[in-house]
C-alpha positions as a printed Julia matrix, in Angstrom:
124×3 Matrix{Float64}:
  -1.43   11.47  -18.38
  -0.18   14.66  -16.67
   0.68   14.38  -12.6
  -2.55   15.91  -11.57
  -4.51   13.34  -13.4
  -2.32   10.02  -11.86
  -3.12   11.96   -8.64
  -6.64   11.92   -8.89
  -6.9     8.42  -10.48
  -4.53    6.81   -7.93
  -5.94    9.44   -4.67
  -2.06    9.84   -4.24
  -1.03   13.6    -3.86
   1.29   14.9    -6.63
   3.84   15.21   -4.13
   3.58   11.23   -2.74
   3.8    10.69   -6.91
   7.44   12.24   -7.54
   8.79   11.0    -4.01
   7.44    7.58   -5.55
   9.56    8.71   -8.33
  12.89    9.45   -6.36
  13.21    6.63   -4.62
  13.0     4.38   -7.63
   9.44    3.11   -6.46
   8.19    3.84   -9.84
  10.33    3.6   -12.85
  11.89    7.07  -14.29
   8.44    8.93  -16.11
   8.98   10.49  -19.04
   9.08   13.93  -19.46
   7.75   16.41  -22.1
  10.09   18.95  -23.81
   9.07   21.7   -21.11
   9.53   18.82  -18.35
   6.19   18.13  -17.55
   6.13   14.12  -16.3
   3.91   12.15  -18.55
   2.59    8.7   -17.21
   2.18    6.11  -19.31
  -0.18    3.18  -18.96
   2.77    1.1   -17.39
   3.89    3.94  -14.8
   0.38    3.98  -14.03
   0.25   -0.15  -13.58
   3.64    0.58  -10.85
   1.45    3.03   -9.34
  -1.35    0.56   -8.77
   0.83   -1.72   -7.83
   2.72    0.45   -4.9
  -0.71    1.5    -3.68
  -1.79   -2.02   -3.2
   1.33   -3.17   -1.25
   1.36   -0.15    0.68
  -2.47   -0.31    1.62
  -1.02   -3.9     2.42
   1.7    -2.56    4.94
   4.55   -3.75    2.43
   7.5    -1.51    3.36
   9.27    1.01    1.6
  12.35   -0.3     1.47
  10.95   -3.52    0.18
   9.28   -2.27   -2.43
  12.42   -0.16   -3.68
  14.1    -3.61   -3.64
  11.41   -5.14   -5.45
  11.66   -3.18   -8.15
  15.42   -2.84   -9.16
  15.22   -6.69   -9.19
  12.65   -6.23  -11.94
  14.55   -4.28  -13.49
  17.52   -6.07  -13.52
  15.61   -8.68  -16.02
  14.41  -11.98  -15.63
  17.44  -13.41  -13.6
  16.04  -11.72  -10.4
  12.52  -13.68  -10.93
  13.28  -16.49   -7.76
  14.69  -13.32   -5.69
  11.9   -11.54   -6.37
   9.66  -14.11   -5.93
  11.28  -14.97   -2.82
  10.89  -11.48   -1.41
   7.15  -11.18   -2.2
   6.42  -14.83   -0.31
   8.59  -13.67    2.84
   6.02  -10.23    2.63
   3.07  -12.71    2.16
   3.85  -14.37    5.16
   4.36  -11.37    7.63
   1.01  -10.34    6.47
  -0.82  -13.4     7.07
   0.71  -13.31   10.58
  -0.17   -9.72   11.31
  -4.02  -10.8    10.07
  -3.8   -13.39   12.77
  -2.64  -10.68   15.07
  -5.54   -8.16   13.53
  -8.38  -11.08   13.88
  -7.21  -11.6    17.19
  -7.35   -7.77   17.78
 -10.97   -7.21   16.34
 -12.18  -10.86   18.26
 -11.57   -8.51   21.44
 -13.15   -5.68   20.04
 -15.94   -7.24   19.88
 -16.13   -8.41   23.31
 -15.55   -5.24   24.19
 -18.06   -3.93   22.24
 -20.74   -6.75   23.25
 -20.13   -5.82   26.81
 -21.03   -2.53   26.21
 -24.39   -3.3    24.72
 -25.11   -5.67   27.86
 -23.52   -3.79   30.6
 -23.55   -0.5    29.94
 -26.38    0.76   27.63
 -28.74   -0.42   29.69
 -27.39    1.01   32.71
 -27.77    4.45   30.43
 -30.91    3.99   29.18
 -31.96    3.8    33.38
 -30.57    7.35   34.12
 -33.01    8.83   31.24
């Protein structure tokens, strides 16, 4: 699959795709004669997989690490184990944070609908 089409399957931008690339996020894609990349199935299971953590808040620099454990072989698997349960647990703090966040949304939003739309709907 040619850039353009990873891009549109993954909604990344082309450019977001080769930075991925650079930084050793996703594992050197192979090229055609005239250069062109050419994902493959598994560059395209990275790519899912760096979307995810990212959508997740996972940094960066994490995920770089990440993967040159993996591939480093299967003496890295407690490391990188280890690494993905220390990310687990900053993001089930900052969803305690975020349901603490949206609990006073709500309030906010509640006191709205008592308060203030009806004082509104008086001035029509």
């Amino acid at each position: 699959m040619k850039i353009a089409e990873a891009s549109r399957r993954f909604d990344l931008s082309a450019d977001t795709l080769r930075y991925y690339e650079r930084v050793g996020l996703i594992p050197t894609v192979n090229r055609t004669a005239s250069g062109i990349r050419e994902y493959s199935e598994e560059d395209c299971r990275w790519i899912g997989f760096i979307k995810c953590m990212r959508a997740a808040g996972l940094p960066i620099e994490v995920l770089i690490e990440y993967v040159s454990l993996f591939q480093k072989g299967d003496e890295t698997t407690e490391a990188r184990k280890a690494l993905l349960v220390g990310q687990r647990d900053l993001l089930e703090a900052r969803m305690v944070d975020m349901q603490g966040t949206l609990g006073r949304l709500n309030q906010k939003i509640e006191r709205y609908e008592q308060l203030v739309v009806p004082a509104e709907n008086d001035l029509k």
